[in-house]
N, C-alpha and C positions, 0 to 999 in steps of 0.2 A: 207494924203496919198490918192491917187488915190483908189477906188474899183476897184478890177479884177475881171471878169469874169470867172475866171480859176478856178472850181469847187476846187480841189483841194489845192489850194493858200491861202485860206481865203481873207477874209477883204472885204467880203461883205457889200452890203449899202454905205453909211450911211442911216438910213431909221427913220422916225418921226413915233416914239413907240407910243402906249394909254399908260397913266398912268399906269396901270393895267398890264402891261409887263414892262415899266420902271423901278417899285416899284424894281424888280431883279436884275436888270443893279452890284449892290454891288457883288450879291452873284456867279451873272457871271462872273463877273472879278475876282474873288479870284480860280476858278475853271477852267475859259479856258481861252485860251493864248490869247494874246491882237488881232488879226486877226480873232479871232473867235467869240468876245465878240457879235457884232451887227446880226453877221448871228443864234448866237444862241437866240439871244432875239428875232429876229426874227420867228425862230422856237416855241416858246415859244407862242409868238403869235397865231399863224397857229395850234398851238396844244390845247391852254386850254385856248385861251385867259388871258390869265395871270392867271387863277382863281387855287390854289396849289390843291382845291378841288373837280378838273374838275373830272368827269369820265366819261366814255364813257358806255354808258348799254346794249351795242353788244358784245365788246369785252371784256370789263369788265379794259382797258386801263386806267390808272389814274394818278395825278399830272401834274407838269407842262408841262413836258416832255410827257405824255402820254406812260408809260410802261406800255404792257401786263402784267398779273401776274408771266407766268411763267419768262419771261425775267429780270423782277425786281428780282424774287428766285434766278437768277442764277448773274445776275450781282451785286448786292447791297454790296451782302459779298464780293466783290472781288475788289471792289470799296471802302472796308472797313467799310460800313454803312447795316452789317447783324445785321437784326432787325428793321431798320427802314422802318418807314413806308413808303410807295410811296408819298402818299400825306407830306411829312417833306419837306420845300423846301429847304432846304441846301440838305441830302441827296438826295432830286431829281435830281437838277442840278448837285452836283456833280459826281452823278453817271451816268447820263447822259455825262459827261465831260468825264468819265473813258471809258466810253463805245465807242466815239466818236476816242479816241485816239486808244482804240484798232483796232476802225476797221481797221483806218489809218495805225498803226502798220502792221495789216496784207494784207492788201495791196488794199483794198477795201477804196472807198470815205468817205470822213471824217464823212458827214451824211449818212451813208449808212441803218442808225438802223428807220431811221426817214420817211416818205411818203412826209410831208410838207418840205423835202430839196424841192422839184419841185418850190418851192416859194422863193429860192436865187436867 
């Protein structure tokens, strides 16, 4: 299938991953819809370079996805993964998935939670 352009649309890329964001490619596809698989590896990318143990020492942002702490407190349980840690990469990504669909629910851009959407 062709990549769109259309923010909103998904099915970004195709785009040639590092190993190190590939390693995911499984854990993304069980968590976000097939249009969204490559733009989130992508972010994945742009966020932690694949590393689940990234953290940021400004904002204090961690895992693959790069959640602040407070936004992890509030999103994780609601995503079903209260308790988990940010650096968990199933919980990250999945909650990252949860988090992505809500915005979209609420009528805000799929990436809207994320800085590195600027890189779809």
């Amino acid at each position: 299938a062709p990549a769109t352009t259309e923010p909103d649309e998904g099915g970004g890329g195709p785009w040639d991953h590092p190993g190190e964001v590939e390693q995911w490619r499984g854990l993304v596809q069980q968590f976000f819809p097939d249009n969204r698989v490559e733009e989130a590896l992508r972010i994945i990318d742009c966020e932690s370079n694949g590393d689940p143990n990234a953290q940021n020492p400004y904002s204090g942002a961690g895992g693959l996805f790069q959640f602040l702490p407070s936004t992890w407190a509030s999103t994780a349980p609601n995503a079903g993964y209260a308790g988990y840690s940010v650096f968990d990469p199933e919980a990250n990504i999945a909650t990252a998935a949860w988090l992505a669909n809500r915005y979209q629910e609420l009528g805000y851009s799929y990436w809207h939670a994320w800085n590195c959407s600027r890189t779809l």
